[in-house]
C-alpha positions as CSV (number, residue, x, y, z in Angstrom):
1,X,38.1,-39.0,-55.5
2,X,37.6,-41.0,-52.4
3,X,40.0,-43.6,-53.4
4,X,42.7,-41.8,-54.4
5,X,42.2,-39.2,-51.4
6,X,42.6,-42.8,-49.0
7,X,45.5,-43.8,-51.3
8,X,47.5,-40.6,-51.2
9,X,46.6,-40.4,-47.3
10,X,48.4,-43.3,-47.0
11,X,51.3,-42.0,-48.8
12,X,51.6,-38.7,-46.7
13,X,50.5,-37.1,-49.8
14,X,47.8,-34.9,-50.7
15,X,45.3,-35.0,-54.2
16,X,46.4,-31.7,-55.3
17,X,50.1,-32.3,-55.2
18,X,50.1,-35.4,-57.6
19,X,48.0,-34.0,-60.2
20,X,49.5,-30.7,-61.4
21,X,49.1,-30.9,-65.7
22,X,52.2,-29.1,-67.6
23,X,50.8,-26.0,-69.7
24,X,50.5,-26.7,-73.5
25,X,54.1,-24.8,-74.0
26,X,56.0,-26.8,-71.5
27,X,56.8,-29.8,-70.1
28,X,57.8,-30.5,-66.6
29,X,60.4,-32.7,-65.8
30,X,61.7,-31.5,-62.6
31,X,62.6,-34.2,-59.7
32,X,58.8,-33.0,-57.9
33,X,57.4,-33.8,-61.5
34,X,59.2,-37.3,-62.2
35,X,57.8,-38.1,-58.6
36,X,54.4,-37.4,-59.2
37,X,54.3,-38.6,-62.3
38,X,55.6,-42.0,-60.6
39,X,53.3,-41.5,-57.5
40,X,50.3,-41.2,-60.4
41,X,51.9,-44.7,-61.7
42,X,51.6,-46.3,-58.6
43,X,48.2,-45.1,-58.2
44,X,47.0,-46.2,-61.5
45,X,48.0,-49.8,-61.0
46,X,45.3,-49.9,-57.7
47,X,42.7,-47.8,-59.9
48,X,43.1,-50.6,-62.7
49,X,42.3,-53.5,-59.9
50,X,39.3,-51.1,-58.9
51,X,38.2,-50.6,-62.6
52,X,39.0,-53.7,-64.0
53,X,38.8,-56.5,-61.3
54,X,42.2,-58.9,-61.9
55,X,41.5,-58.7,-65.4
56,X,45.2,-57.9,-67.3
57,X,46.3,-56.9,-71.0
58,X,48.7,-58.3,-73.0
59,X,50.7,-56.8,-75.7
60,X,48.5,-55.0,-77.9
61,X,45.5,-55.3,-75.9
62,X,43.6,-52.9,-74.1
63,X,40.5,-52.5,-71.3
64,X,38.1,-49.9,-72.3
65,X,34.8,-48.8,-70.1
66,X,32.2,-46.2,-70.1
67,X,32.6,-43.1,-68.2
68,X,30.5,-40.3,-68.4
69,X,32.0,-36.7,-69.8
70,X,31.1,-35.0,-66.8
71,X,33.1,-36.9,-64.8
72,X,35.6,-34.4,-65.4
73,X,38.6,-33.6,-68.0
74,X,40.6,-36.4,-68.9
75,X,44.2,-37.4,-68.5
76,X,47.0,-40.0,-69.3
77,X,49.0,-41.7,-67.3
78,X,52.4,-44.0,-68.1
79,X,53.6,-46.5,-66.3
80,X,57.4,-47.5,-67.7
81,X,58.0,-50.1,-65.0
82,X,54.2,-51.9,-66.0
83,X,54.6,-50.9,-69.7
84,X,51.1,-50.0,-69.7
85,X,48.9,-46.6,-70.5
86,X,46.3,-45.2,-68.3
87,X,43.2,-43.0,-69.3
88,X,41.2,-41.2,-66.6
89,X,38.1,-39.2,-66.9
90,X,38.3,-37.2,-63.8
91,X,38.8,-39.5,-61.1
92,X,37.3,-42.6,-63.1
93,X,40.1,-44.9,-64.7
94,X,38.4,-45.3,-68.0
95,X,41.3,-47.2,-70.0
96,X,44.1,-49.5,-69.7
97,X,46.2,-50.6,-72.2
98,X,49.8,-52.8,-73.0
99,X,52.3,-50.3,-74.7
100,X,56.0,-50.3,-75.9
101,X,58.1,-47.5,-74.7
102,X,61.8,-46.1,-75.0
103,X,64.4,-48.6,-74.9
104,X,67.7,-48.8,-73.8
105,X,69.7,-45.3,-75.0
106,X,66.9,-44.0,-76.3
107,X,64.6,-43.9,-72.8
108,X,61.4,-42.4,-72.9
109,X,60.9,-39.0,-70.5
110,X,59.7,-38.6,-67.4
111,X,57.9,-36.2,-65.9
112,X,54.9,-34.2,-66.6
113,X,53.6,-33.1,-70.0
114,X,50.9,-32.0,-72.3
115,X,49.5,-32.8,-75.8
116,X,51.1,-29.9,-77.9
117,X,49.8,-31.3,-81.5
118,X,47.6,-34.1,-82.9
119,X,47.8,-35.7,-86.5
120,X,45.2,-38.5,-87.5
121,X,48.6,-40.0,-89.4
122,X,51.9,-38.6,-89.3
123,X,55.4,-40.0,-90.2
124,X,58.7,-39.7,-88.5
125,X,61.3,-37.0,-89.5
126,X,64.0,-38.6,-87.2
127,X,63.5,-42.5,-88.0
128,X,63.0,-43.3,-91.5
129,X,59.6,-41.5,-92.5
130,X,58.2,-44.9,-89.8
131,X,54.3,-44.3,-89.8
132,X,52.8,-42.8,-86.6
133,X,49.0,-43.1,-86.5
134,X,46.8,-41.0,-84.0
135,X,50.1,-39.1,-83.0
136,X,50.1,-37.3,-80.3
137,X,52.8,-35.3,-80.0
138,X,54.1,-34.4,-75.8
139,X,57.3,-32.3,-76.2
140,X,59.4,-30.5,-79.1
141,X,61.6,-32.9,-79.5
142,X,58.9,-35.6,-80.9
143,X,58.3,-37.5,-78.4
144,X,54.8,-38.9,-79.0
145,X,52.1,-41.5,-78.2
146,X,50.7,-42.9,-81.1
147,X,49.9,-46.3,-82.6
148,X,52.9,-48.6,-83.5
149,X,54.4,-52.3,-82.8
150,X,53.3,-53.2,-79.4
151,X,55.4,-56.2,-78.6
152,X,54.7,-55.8,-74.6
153,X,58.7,-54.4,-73.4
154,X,60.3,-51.1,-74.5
155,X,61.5,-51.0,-78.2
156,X,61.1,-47.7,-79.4
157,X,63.0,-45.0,-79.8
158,X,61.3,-43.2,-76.9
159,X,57.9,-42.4,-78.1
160,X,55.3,-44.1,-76.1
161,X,53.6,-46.9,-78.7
162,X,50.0,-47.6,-78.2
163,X,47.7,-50.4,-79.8
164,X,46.3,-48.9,-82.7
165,X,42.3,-49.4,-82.0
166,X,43.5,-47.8,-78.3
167,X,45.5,-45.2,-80.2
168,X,42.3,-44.4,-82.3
169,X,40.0,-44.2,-79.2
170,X,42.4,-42.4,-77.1
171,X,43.3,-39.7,-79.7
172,X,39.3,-39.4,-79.8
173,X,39.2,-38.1,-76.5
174,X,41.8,-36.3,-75.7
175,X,42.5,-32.8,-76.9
176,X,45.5,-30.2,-76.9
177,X,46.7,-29.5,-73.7
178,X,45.6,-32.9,-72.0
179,X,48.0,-34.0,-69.2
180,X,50.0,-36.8,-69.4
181,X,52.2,-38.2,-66.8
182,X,54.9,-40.6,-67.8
183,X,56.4,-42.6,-64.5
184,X,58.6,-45.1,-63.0
C-alpha cells in the first residue's frame, strides 16, 4: 500500500480514487473509469518491476508468485498499450502475464468491470463455436478473458486472451464479482 500511496502521490491522485470495482450487474465505462483504469495500467507496470525485478514475458508466458490470501481480495488489471494482464492480491502484484487483446474494429473495452460468469470451457456463440477455456465472462455482450492464441499483439475479437496455464490459475482465484480494470 506504501508504494502505490507514493506512486499516486506523485500523480496528484489518491488510493481510493483509482480503485473503485464495478458491481457484478454493471460495468463502468465512464471517462473517470477509462482513467482509472489506465492510471491502474500505469501503476501495474512499476508494481511488475517491484514484483518481478527486470524480468519480462513473452507471448504466452507468464510470472507467477506466492502471495498470501489475507493479503486482501484480488483483482485484474489490463494493460492494452503493454498487452499484458495483471493479478493483484490486495496490494501485492501476484501475476503477470503476455496476452492478445481486441484488434483493430473489434477493440477491446475500457473501463472498469466485474466477473459476471465463469465456465471451466465454454465456446463462442458470436465467432464460430471458437473454444474459450477458463472464460471469464466481464460484460453482457461477451466480452471475456479466457485462454486462447497468445501471439503477443491484439488479434481477437475483443476478448482479452490469456495463456492457458495462466488462464487456468487465474480462473482459480478469482471469483464472481472480481474487479477488473482494462486500460490504455
Amino acid at each position: 500500500m506504501k508504494r502505490l500511496a507514493f506512486a499516486l502521490a506523485l500523480t496528484g491522485l489518491c488510493a481510493s480514487s483509482v480503485f473503485i470495482p464495478a458491481t457484478p450487474a454493471s460495468a463502468l465505462e465512464t471517462i473517470e473509469a477509462k482513467m482509472q483504469a489506465s492510471d491502474a495500467a500505469s501503476q501495474a507496470r512499476v508494481d511488475m518491476q517491484w514484483a518481478f525485478g527486470l524480468r519480462r514475458v513473452k507471448p504466452g508466458q507468464y510470472l507467477w508468485r506466492s502471495v498470501p490470501e489475507d493479503a486482501g481480495p484480488e483483482r485484474v488489471v489490463i494493460s492494452l498499450s503493454d498487452q499484458l494482464a495483471y493479478l493483484y492480491r490486495g496490494d501485492e502484484l501476484m501475476a503477470v502475464a503476455a496476452i492478445s487483446t481486441g484488434r483493430d474494429g473489434k477493440p477491446s473495452p475500457t473501463g472498469i468491470f466485474s466477473v459476471l460468469d465463469k465456465k471451466p470451457f465454454y465456446r463462442s456463440k458470436k465467432y464460430d463455436n471458437a473454444p474459450m477455456p477458463w472464460m471469464q465472462r466481464i460484460d453482457q455482450y461477451g466480452i471475456a478473458l479466457h485462454g486462447g492464441y497468445n501471439p503477443g499483439y491484439p488479434a481477437s475479437h475483443g476478448c482479452i486472451r490469456l495463456p492457458v496455464a495462466f488462464a487456468k490459475k487465474l480462473y482459480d482465484v478469482t471469483g464472481i464479482g472480481t474487479p477488473v480494470y482494462i486500460g490504455a
